[in-house]
N, C-alpha and C positions, 0 to 999 in steps of 0.2 A: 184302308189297311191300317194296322197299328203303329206300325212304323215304317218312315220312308228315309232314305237314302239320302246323306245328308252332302250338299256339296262339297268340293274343298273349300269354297268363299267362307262358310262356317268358320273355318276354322281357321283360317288369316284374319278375319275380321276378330280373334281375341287376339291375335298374335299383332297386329296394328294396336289394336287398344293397349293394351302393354307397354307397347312402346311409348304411345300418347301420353300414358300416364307417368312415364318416367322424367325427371328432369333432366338438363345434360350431365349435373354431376354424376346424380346416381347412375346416368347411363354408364361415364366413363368407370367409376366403381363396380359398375356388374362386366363390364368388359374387361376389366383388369382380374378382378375373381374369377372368370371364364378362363381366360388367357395362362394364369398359373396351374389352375385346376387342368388344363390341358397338358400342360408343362411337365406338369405331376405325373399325368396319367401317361406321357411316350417314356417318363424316365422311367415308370415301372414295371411296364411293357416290355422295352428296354432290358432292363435287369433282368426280368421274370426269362427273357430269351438268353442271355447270359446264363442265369443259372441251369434250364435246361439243358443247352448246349453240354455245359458243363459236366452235367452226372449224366447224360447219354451215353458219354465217350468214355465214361469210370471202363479201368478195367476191371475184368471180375473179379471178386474176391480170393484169397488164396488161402482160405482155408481147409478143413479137411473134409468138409461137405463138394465144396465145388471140385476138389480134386478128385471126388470118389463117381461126381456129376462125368467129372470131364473123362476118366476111365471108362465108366460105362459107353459115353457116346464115343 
């Protein structure tokens, strides 16, 4: 065949090697850049859930459009 189905061991054997190749600094360096980058990404999460919240619950508008919306219905 062309191609055959690759195990998982493929692909932990770079994800081992990677690590192999890091020292302990740079490990603690790429786990501390992990660590905020994650930090980052629940507080804008977060946020992003706040501001939906927020304009979901807007009441409608009162202008002369929705009023003439809110007569018809």
């Amino acid at each position: 065949m062309c191609s055959s189905p690759k195990s998982s061991r493929a692909i932990n054997k770079t994800v081992i090697n990677f690590n192999n190749e890091l020292t302990q600094e740079q490990r603690l360096n790429f786990a501390a850049k992990a660590n905020l980058a994650q930090e980052r990404r629940e507080q804008r999460e977060a946020t992003n859930k706040r501001y939906e919240q927020k304009h979901t619950n807007s009441k409608p508008s009162s202008g002369l459009f929705s009023w003439l919306q809110q007569l018809i219905n």
